[in-house]
Backbone bond lengths (Angstrom), bond angles and torsions (degrees), N, CA, C in turn:
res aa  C-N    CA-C-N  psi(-1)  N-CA   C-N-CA  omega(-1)  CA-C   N-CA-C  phi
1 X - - - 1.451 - - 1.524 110.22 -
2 X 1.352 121.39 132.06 1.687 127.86 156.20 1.280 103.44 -50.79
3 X 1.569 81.38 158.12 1.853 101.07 -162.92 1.584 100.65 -152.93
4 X 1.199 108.23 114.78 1.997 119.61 171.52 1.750 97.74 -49.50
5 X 1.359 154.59 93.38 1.546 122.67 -174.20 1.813 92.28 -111.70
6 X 1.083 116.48 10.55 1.917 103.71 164.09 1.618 113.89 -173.80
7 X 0.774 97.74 -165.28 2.130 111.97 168.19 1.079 100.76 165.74
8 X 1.934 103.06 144.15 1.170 129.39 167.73 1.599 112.26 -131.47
9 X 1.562 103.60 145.88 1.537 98.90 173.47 1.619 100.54 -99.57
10 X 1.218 106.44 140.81 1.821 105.03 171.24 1.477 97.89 -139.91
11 X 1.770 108.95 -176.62 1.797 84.16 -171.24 1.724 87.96 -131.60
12 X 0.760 108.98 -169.72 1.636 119.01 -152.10 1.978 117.88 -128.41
13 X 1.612 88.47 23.68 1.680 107.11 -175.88 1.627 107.94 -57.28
14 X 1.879 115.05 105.27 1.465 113.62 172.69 1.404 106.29 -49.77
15 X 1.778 116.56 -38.93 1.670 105.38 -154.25 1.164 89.72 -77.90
16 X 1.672 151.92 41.53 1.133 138.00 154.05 1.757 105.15 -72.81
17 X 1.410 101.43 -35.78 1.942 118.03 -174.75 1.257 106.81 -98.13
18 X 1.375 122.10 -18.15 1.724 139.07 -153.44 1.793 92.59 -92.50
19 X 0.957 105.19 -62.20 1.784 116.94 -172.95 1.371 99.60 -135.01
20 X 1.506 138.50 72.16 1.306 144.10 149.68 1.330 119.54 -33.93
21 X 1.221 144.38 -44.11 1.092 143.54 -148.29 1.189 100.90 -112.13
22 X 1.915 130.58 -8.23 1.668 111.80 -159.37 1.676 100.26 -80.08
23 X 1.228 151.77 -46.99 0.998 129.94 -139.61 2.160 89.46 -108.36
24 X 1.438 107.13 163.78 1.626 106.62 -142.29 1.752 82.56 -63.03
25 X 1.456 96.62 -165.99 1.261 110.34 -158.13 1.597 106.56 -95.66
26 X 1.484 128.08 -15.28 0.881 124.11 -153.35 1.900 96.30 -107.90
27 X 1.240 128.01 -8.47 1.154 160.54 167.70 1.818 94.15 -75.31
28 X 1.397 107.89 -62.59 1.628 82.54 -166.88 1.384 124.24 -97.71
29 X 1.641 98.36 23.33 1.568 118.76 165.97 1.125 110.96 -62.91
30 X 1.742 103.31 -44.23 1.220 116.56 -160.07 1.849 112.19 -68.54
31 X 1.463 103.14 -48.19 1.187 93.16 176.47 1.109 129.22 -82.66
32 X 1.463 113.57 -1.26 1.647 104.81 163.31 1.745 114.18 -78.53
33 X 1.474 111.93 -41.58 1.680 89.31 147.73 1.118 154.48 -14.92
34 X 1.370 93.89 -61.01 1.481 107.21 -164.77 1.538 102.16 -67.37
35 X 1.722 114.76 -40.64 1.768 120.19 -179.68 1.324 91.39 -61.11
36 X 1.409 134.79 -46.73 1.424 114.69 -159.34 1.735 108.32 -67.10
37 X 1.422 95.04 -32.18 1.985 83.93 176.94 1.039 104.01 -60.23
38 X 1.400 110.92 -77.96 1.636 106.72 -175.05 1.293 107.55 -23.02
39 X 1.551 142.17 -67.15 1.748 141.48 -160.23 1.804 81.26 -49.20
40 X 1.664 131.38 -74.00 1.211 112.94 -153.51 1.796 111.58 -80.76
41 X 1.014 145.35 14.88 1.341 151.75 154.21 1.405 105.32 -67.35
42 X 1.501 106.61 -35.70 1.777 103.90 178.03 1.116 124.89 -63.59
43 X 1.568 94.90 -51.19 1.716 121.56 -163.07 2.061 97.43 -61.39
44 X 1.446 103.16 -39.80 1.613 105.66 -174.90 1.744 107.88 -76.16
45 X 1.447 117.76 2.67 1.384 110.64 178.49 1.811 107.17 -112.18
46 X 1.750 109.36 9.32 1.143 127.28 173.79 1.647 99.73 22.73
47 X 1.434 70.13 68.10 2.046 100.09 164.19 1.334 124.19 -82.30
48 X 1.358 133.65 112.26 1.508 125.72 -178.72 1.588 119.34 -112.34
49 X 1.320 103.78 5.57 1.746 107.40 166.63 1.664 94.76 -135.02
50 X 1.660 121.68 153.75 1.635 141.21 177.77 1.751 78.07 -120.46
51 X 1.572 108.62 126.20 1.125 129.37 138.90 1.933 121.98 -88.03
52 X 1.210 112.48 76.98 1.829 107.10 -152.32 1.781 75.28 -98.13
53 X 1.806 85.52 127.89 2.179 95.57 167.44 1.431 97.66 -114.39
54 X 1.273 125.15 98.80 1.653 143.14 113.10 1.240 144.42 -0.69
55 X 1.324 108.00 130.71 1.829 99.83 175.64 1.325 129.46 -109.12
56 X 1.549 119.26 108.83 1.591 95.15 172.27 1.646 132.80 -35.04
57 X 1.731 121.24 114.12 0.791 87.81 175.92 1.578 104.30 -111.69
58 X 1.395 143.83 38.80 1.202 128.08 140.49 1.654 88.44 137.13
59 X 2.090 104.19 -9.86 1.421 108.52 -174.76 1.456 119.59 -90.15
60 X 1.163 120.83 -14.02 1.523 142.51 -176.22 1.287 90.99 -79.64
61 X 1.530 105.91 -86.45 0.984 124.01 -143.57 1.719 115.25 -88.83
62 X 1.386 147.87 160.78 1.674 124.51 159.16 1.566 90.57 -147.08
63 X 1.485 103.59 -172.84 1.228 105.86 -172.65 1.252 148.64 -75.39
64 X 1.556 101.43 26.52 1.630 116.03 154.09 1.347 122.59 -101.04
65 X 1.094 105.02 5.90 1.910 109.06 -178.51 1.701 95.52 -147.78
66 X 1.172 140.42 120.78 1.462 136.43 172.27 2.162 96.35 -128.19
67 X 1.065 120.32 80.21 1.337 105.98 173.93 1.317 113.60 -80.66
68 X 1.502 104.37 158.90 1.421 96.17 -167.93 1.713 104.36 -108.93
69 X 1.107 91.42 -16.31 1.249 111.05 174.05 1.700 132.08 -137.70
70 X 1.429 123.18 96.84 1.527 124.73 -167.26 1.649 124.08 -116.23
71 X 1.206 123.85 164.52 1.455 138.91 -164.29 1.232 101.00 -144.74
72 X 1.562 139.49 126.27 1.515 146.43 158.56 1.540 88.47 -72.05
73 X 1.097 147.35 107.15 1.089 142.01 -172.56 1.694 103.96 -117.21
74 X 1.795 107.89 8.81 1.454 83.91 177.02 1.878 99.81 -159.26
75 X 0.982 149.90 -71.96 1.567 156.69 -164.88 1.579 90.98 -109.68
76 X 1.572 122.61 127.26 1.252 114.72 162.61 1.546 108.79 -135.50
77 X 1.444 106.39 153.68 1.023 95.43 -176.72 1.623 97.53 -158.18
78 X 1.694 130.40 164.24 1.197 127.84 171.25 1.847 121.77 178.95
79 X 1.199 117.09 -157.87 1.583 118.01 -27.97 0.951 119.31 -86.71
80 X 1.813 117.92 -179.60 1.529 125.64 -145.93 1.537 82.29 -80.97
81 X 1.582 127.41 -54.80 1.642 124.60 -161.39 1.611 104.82 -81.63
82 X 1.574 104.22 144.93 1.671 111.66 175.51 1.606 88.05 -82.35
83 X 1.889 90.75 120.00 1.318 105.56 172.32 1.715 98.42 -118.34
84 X 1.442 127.51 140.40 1.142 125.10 169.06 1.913 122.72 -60.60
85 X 1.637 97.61 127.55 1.424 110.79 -171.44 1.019 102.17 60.98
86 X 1.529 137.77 40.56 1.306 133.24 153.44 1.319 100.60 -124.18
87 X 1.235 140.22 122.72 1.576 128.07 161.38 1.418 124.59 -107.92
88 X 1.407 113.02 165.53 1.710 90.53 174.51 1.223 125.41 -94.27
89 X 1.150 110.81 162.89 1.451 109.39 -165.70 1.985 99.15 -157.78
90 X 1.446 103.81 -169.13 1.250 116.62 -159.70 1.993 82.07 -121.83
91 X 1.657 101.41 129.18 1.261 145.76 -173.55 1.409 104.81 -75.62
92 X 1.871 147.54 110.38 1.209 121.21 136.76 1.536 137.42 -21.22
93 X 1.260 121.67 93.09 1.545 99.94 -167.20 2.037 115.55 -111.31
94 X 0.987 118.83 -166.97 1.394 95.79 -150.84 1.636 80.17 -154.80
95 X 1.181 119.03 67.63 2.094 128.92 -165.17 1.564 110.37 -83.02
96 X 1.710 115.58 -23.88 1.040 96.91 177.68 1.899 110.92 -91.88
97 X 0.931 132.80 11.02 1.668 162.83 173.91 1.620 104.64 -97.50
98 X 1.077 123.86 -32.41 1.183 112.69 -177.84 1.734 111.98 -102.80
99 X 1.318 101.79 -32.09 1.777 110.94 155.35 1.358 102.34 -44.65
100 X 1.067 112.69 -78.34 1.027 108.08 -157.33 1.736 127.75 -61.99
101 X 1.344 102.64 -21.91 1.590 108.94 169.31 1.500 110.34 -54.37
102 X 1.302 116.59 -48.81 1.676 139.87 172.05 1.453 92.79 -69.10
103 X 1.186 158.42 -23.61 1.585 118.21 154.39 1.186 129.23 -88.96
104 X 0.966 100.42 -35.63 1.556 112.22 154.66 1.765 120.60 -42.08
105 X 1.169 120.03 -47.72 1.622 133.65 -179.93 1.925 91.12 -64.76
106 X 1.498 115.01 -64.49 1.192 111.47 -172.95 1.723 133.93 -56.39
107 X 1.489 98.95 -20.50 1.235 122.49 156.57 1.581 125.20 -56.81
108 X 1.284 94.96 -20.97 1.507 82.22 -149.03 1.635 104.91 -150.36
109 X 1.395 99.68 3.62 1.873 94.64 159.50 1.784 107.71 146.16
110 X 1.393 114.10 -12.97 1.345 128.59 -151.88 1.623 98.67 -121.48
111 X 1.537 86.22 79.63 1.996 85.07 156.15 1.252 135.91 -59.68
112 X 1.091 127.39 75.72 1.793 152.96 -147.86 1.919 80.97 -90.54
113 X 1.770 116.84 128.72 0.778 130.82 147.41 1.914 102.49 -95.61
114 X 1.529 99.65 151.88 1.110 103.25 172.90 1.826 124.40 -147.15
115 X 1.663 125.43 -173.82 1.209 99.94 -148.73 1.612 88.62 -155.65
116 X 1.000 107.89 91.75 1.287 91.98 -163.60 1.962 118.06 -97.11
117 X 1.200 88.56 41.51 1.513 119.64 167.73 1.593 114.61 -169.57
118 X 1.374 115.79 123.15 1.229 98.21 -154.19 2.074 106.22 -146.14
119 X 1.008 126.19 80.78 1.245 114.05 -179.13 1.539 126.32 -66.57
120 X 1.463 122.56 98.89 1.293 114.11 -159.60 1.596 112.00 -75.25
121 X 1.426 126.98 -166.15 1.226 140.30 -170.24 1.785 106.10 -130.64
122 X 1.115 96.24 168.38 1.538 108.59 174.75 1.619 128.27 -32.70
123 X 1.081 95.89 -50.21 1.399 98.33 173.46 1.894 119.46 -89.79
124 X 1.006 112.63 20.88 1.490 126.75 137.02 1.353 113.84 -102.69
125 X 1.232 122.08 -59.29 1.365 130.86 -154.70 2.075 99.96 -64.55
126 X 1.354 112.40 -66.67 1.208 96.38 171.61 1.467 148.69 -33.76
127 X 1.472 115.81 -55.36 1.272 143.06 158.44 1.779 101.08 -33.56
128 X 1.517 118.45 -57.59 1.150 116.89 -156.34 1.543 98.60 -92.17
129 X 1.354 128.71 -17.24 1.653 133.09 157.44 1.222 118.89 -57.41
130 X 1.605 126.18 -42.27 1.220 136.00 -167.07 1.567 97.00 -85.11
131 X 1.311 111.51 -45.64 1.474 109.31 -163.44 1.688 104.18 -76.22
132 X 1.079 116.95 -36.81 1.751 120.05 -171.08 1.362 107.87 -121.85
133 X 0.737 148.80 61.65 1.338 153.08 -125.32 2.057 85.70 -95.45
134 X 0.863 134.17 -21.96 0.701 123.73 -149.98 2.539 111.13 -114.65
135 X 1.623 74.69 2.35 1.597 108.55 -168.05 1.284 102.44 53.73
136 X 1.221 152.20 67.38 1.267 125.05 172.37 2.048 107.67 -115.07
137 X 1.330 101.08 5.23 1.495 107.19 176.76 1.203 116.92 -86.88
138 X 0.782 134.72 137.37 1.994 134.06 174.80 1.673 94.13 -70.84
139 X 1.068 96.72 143.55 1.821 120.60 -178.80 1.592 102.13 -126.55
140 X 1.431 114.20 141.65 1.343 147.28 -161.69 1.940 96.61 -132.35
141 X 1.329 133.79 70.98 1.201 120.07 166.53 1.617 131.97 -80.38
142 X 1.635 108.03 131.84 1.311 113.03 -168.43 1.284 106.05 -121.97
143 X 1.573 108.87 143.91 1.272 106.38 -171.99 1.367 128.48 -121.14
144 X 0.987 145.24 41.29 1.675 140.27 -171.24 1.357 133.05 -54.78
145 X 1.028 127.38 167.01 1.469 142.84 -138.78 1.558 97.14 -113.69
146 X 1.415 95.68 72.24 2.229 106.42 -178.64 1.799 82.22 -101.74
147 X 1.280 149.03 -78.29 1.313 143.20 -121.98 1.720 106.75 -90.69
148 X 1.611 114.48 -35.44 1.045 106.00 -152.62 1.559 86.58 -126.78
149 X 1.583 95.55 144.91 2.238 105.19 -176.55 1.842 78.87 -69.57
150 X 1.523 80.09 179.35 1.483 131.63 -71.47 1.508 103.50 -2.11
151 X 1.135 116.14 137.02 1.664 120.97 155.93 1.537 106.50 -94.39
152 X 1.414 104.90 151.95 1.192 117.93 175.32 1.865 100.03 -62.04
153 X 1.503 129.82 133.88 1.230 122.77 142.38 1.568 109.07 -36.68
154 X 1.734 90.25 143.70 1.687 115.16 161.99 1.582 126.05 -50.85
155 X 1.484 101.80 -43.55 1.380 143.21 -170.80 1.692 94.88 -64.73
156 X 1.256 118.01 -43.49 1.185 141.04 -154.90 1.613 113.26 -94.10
157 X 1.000 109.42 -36.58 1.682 127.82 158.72 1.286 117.44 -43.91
158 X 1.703 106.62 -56.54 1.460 125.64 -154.93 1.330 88.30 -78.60
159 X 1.573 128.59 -38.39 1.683 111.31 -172.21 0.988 107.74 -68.63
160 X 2.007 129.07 -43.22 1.180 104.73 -176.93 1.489 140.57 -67.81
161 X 1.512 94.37 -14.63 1.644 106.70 171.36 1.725 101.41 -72.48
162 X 0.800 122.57 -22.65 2.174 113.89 167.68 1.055 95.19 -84.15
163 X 1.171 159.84 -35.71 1.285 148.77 -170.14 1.490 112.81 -61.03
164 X 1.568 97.46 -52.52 1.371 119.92 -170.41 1.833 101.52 -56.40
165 X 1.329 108.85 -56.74 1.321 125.77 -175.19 1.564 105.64 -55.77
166 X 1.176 126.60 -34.26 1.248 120.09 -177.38 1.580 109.11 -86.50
167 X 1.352 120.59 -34.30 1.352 134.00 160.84 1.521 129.63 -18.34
168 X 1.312 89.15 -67.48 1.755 120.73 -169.33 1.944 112.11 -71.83
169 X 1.902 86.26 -42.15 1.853 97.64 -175.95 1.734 88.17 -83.52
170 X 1.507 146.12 -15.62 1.432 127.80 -178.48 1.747 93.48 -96.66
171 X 1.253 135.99 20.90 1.238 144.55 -168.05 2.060 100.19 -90.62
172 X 0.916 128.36 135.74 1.734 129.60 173.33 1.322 110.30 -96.17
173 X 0.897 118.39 -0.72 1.642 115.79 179.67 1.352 120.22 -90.92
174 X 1.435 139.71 155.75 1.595 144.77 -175.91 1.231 96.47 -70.90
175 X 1.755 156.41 77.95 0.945 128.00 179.58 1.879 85.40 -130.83
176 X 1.800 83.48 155.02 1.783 90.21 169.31 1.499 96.42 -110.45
177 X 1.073 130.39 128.50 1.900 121.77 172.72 1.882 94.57 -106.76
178 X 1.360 88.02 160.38 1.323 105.55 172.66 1.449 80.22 -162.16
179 X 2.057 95.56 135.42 1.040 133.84 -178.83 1.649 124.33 -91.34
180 X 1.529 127.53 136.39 1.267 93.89 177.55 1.580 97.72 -139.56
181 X 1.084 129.83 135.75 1.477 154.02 -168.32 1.806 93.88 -94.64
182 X 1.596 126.32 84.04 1.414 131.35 128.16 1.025 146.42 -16.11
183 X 1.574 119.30 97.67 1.710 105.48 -175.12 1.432 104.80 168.20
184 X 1.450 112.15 160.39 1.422 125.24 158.09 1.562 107.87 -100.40
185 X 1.027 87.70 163.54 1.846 99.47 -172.71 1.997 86.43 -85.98
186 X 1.062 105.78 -128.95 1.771 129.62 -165.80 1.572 81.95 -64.83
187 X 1.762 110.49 134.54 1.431 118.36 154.87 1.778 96.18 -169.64
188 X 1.165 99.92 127.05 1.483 116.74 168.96 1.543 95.66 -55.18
189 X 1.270 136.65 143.46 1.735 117.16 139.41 1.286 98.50 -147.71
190 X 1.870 95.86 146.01 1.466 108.47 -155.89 1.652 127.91 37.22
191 X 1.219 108.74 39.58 1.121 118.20 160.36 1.719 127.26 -102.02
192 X 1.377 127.53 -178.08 1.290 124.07 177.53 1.258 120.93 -81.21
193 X 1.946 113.92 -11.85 1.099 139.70 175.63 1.534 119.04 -116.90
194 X 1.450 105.77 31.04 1.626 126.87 163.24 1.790 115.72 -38.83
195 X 0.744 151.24 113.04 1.386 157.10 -147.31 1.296 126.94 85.52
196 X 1.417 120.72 -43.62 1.362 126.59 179.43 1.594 107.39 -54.80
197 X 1.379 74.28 128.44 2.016 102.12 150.85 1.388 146.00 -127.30
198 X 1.014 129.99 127.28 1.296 118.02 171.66 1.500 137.29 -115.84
199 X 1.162 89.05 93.48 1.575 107.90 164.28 1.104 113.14 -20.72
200 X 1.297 121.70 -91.27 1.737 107.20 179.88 1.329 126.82 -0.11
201 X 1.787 105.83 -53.15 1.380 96.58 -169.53 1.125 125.74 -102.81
202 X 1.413 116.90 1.77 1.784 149.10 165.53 1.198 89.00 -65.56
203 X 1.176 139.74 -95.48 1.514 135.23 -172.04 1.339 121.44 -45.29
204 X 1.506 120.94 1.89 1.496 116.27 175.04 1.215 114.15 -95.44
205 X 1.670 100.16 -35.17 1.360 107.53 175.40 1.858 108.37 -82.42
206 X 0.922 145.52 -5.59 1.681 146.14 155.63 1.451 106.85 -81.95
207 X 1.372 129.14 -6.62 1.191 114.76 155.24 1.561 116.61 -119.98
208 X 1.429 114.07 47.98 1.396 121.84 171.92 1.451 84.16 -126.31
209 X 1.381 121.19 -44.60 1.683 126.34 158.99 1.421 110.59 -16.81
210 X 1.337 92.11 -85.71 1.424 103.44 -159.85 1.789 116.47 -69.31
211 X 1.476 111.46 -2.00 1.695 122.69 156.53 1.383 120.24 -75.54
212 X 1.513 87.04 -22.81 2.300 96.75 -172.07 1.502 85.75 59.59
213 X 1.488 134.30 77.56 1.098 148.07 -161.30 1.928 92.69 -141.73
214 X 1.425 112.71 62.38 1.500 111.69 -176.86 1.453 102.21 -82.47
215 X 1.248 117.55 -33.18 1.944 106.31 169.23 1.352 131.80 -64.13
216 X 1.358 127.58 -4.38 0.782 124.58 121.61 1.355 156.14 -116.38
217 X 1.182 120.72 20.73 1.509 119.52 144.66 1.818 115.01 -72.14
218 X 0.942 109.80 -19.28 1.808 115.00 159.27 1.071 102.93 -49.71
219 X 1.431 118.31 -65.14 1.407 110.86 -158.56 1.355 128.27 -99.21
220 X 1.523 102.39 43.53 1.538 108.51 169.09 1.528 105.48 -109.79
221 X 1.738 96.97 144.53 1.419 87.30 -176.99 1.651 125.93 -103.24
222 X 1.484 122.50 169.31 1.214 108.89 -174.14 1.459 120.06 -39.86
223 X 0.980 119.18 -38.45 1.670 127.41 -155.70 1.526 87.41 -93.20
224 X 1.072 153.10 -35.11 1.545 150.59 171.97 1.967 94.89 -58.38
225 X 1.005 118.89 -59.75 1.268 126.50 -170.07 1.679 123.57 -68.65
226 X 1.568 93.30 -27.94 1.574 112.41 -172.13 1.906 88.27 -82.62
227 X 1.576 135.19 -46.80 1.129 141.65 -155.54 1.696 104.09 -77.62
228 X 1.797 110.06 -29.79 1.778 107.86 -176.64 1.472 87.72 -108.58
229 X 1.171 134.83 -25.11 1.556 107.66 -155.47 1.453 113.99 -137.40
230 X 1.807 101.87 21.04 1.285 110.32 -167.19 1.144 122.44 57.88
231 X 1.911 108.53 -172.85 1.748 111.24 140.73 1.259 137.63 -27.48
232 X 1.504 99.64 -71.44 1.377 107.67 166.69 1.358 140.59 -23.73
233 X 1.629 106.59 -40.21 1.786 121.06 -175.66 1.250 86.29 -78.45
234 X 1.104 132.88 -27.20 1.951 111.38 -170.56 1.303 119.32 -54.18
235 X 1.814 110.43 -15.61 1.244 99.43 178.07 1.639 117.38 -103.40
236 X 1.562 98.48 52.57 1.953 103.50 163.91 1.579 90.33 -100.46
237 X 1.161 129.55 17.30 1.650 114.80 140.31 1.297 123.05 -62.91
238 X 1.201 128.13 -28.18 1.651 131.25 -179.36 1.980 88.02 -86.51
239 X 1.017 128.49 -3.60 1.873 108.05 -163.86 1.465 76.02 -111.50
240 X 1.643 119.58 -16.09 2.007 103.62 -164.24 1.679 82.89 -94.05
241 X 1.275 140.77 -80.24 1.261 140.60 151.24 1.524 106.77 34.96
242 X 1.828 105.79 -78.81 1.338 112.93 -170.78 1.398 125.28 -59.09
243 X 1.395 116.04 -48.45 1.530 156.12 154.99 1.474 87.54 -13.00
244 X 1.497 106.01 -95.66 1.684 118.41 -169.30 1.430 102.43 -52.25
245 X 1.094 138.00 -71.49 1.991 112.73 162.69 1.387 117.97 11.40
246 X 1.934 86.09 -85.91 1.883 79.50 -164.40 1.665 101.57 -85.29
247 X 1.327 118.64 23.39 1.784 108.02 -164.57 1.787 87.60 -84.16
248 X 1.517 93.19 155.09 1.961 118.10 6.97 1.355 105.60 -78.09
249 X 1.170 114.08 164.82 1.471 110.68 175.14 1.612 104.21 -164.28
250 X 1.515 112.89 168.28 1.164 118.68 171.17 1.161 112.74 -125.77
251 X 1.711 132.12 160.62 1.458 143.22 170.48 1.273 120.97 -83.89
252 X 1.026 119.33 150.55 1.556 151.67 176.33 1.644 108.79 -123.71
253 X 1.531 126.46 83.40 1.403 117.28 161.07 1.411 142.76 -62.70
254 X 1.380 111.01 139.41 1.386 77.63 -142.48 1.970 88.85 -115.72
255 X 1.142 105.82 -32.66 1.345 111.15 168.89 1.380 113.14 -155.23
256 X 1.354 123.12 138.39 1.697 131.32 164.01 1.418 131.54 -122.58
257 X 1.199 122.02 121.55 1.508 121.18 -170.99 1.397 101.51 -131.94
258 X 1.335 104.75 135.53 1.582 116.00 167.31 1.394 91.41 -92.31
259 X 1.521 115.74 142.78 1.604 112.86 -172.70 2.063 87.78 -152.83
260 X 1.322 122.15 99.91 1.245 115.66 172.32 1.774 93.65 -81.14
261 X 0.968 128.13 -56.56 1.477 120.63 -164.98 1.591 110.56 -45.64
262 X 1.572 120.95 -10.46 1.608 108.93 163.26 1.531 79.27 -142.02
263 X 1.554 112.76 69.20 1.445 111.93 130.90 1.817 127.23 56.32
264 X 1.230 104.05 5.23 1.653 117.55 -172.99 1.204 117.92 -163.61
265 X 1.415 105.03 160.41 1.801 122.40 178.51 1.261 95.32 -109.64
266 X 1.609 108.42 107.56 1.141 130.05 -159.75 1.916 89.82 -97.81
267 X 1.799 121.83 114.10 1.798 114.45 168.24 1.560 92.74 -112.58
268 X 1.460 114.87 162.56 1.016 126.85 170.80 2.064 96.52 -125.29
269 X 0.905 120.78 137.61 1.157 115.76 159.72 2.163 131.62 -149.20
270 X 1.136 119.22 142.71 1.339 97.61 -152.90 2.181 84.45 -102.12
271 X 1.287 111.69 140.71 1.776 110.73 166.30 1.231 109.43 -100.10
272 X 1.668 95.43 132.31 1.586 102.95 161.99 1.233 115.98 -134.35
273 X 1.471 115.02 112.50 1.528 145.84 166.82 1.318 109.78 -15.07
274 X 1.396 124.37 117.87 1.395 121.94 152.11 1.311 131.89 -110.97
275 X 1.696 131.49 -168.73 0.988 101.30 -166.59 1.778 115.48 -110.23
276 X 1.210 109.24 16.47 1.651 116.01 174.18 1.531 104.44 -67.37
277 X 1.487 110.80 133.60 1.709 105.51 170.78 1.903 94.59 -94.02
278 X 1.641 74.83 132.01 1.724 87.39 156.79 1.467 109.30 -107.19
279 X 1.552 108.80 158.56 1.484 109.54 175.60 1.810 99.28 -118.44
280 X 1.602 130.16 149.36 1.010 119.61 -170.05 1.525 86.66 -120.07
281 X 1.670 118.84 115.89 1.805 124.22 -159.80 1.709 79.77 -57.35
282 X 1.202 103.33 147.18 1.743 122.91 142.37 1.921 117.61 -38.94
């Protein structure tokens, strides 16, 4: 039988590869740390499938296809942007696990678009570079609707992360998954306020994290989120996503940097499952 055995949120900043060197040096020690824990937190939960949830950012997808909800459910490969010392390449992928998440979803409440060739973007591709550096994990890429309207509801996140969770444990196969929730916290992009961050509200949301406090990050609304954390914050749908997976669950932070010189409030955080059931109302 499949088995949920962790999740981490990490965030998916290109100018980490884009402009390496802008913010000081002792800052981007830090966040290469922090990926390397995360890489060995994985390796000790002898994980053999990455469930990584993603954000459209406008590169997948354009305005003849907007899903609000997606599954690589079959050939993966990436990434789509030339990122330095990243090349593209062809993805371990894990299709009969990802079918099946998508029949399972269709069964049972979760209109799962899917792709069954699928070249992902940065915010898959990184996460799963930093974390496996070496590709040898099968990857499951998911995609939701954080960057571009319609956005997926908050509300809407959290089911598919129970869905997912129920998915994987009604799954027959030997697999361990560990989930990972994609994203920067607060980041202007392409805005007039491009660099800015705010902390304040990066650390509010890593300590709703670290409560496994998914009722309320549900219930903030776009325009609350769009006003502290920009665009950018829209994508704590991939950190609520992950949450409801292993929820209930609680956080473990694992590193936080306000970093304007690449444009984001970069959290890392690792979830660990407890045993209170939460229900997320309809």
């Amino acid at each position: 039988m499949a088995e949920l055995v962790g999740g981490f949120l990490v965030p998916h900043d290109p100018m980490v590869l884009t402009d390496p060197e802008a913010p000081a040096e002792a800052v981007r020690e830090r966040i290469a740390e922090a990926y390397a824990e995360v890489a060995r937190r994985v390796a000790d939960l002898a994980a053999t499938t990455l469930i990584i949830i993603g954000t459209d950012h406008y590169l997948l997808f354009g305005p003849g296809c907007l899903p609000q909800a997606l599954i690589g459910s079959g050939d993966v490969d990436g990434p789509l942007e030339r990122l330095p010392g990243m090349r593209k390449r062809r993805f371990p992928d894990n299709k009969a696990l990802a079918r099946h998440l998508v029949s399972h979803g269709h069964r049972t409440g979760i209109d799962w678009a899917v792709a069954d060739s699928l070249t992902v973007d940065h915010s898959v591709a990184i996460p799963y570079f930093r974390i496996d550096a070496d590709a040898e994990l099968a990857v499951v890429p998911i995609y939701l609707a954080c960057g571009v309207e319609p956005l997926l509801p908050l509300r809407r996140a959290a089911q598919i992360g129970q869905n997912l969770k129920a998915a994987v444990e009604s799954w027959d196969g030997e697999e361990r998954v560990v989930v990972i929730g994609s994203g920067g916290i607060s980041h202007w992009v392409g805005t007039g306020d491009m660099g800015r961050v705010n902390e304040k509200f990066d650390r509010m949301i890593l300590d709703l994290v670290a409560a496994g406090d998914v009722q309320t990050l549900v219930s903030f609304s776009d325009e609350y989120i769009l006003e502290n954390g920009c665009n950018g914050g829209q994508e704590i749908r991939n950190f609520v996503a992950a949450m409801a997976a292993l929820g209930p669950c609680t956080g473990n932070v694992i590193a936080y940097e306000a970093v304007p010189e690449w444009i984001t409030g970069l959290g890392f955080a690792e979830l660990v499952p407890s045993r209170v059931v939460e229900r997320i109302p309809s």
